[in-house]
N, C-alpha and C positions, 0 to 999 in steps of 0.2 A: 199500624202500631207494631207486629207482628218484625218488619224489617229494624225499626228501631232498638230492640229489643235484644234480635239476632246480632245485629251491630256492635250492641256492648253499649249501649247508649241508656238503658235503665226505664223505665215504664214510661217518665214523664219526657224523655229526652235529653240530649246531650247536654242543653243549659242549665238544666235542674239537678244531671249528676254532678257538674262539675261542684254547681251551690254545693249541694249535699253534701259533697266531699270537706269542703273548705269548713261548714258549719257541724259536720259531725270532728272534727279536729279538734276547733276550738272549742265544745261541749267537753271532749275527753278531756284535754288539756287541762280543762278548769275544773274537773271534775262535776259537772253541771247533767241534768238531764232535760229534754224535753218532750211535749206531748201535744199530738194535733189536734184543732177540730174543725169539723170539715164540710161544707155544705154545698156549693158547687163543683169543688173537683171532686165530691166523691170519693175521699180515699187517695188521689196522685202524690200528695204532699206526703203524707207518709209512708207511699210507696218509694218516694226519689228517695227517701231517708234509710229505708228497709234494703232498696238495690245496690246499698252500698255494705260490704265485708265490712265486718263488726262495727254495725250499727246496733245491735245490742248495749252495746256499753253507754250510751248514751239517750237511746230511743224507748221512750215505756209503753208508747199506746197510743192511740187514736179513737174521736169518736165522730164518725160519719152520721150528723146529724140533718139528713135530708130532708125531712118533715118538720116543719115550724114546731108543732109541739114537742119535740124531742129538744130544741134549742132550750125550752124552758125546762123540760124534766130530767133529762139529763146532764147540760151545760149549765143550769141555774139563769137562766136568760129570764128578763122580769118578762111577765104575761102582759103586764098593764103596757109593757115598752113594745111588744110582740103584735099587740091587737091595736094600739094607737099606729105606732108605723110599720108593722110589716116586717121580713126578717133579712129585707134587702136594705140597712141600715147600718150607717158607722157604728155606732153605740150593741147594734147586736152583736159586732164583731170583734169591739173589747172586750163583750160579757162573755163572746165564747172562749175567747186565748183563756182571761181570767180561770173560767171556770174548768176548762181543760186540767188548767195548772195546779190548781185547788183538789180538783175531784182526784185528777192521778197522780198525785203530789210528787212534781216535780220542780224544777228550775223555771222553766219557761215554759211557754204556752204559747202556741201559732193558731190561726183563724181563718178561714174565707168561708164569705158568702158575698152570694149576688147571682146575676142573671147571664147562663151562660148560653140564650138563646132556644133556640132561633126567636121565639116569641117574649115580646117585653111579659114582664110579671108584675106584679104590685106597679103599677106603674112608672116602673124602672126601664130603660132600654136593654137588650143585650150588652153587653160586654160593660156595664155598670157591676162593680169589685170591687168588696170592701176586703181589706186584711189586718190582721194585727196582732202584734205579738206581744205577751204578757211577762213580765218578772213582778216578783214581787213586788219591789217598789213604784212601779208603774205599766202603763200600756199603751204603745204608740199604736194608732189607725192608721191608714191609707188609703181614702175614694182615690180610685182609677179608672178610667173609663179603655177596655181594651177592644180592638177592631178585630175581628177574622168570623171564621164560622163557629161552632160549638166548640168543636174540639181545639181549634187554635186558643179562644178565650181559655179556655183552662187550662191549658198548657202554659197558655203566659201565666196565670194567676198562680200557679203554680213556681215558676219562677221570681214574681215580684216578693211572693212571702217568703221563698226561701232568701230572695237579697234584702228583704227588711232585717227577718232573721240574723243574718250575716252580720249587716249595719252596728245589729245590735248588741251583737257579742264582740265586734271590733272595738266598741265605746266601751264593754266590761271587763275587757284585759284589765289584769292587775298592775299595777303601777312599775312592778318590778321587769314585767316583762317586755322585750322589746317587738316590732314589728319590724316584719323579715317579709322581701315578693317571694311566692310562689309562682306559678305560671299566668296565671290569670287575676288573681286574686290578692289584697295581701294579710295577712294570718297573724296572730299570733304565736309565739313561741319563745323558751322558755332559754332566756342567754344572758 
């Protein structure tokens, strides 16, 4: 991780700065904020967000809830939903965006949990990822099942939420505004 780093590449890697760039953009531009919660990367999702030059303006916080009871005391995750299935679960990964977004009152609210190995959990396999990101008016999920060792799983999961993310501020541009390519990606911007 150390050579990534050195590279200019950003904690979670090259794919996740470039997301990050593209979704702290669209955040500024719309004047929006968002706020993570995090359970198998541990902290990456809001670090790809933080490795980018003012990410402040957009970025309020993060809550690395690694221990299932923090999903509920923290995140607002229902107990009864936590003890019936476990916190490797769609439904716990709407509660966490929501609650993210609620607790650190922001725009949006992002999410992951699940099993980033080596050993299945709750009866889940490795690389079984939930994500999901919240706005007010709603919260899309996404079960994914991702392949590699530890740290590749959350490296990808890492990137999928930041391209749901994306997705989801590409459908909230304002009607006014047009879409314009960047290099990879294509943005909003104000024309």
């Amino acid at each position: 991780m150390p050579e990534l780093q050195a590279a200019g590449q950003g904690s979670a890697g090259s794919g996740a700065r470039e997301l990050a760039t593209e979704v702290l953009r669209l955040l500024r531009e719309s004047g929006w904020t968002v706020a993570t919660a995090e359970s198998l990367t541990g902290g990456l999702v809001a670090a790809a967000l933080t490795d980018i030059p003012g990410s402040s303006a957009a970025f309020r916080g993060g809550v690395v809830s690694y221990a299932t009871d923090l999903k509920a005391r923290l995140l607002g995750v229902d107990d009864d939903v936590l003890a019936e299935h476990g916190p490797i679960y769609a439904p716990v990964a709407a509660s966490m965006a929501a609650g993210v977004r609620q607790r650190l009152q922001t725009t949006v609210g992002v999410a992951t949990t699940g099993v980033a190995g080596p050993d299945p959990q709750d009866g889940q396999p490795p690389g079984t990822v939930h994500i999901a990101v919240s706005l007010v008016d709603d919260t899309i999920v996404r079960t994914i099942a991702l392949a590699g060792d530890r740290n590749e799983i959350r490296r990808l999961a890492v990137e999928r939420v930041l391209g749901l993310l994306l997705g989801r501020l590409r459908e909230e541009c304002p009607r006014l505004q047009r879409y314009v390519r960047s290099e990879h990606w294509m943005v909003c911007s104000r024309g």
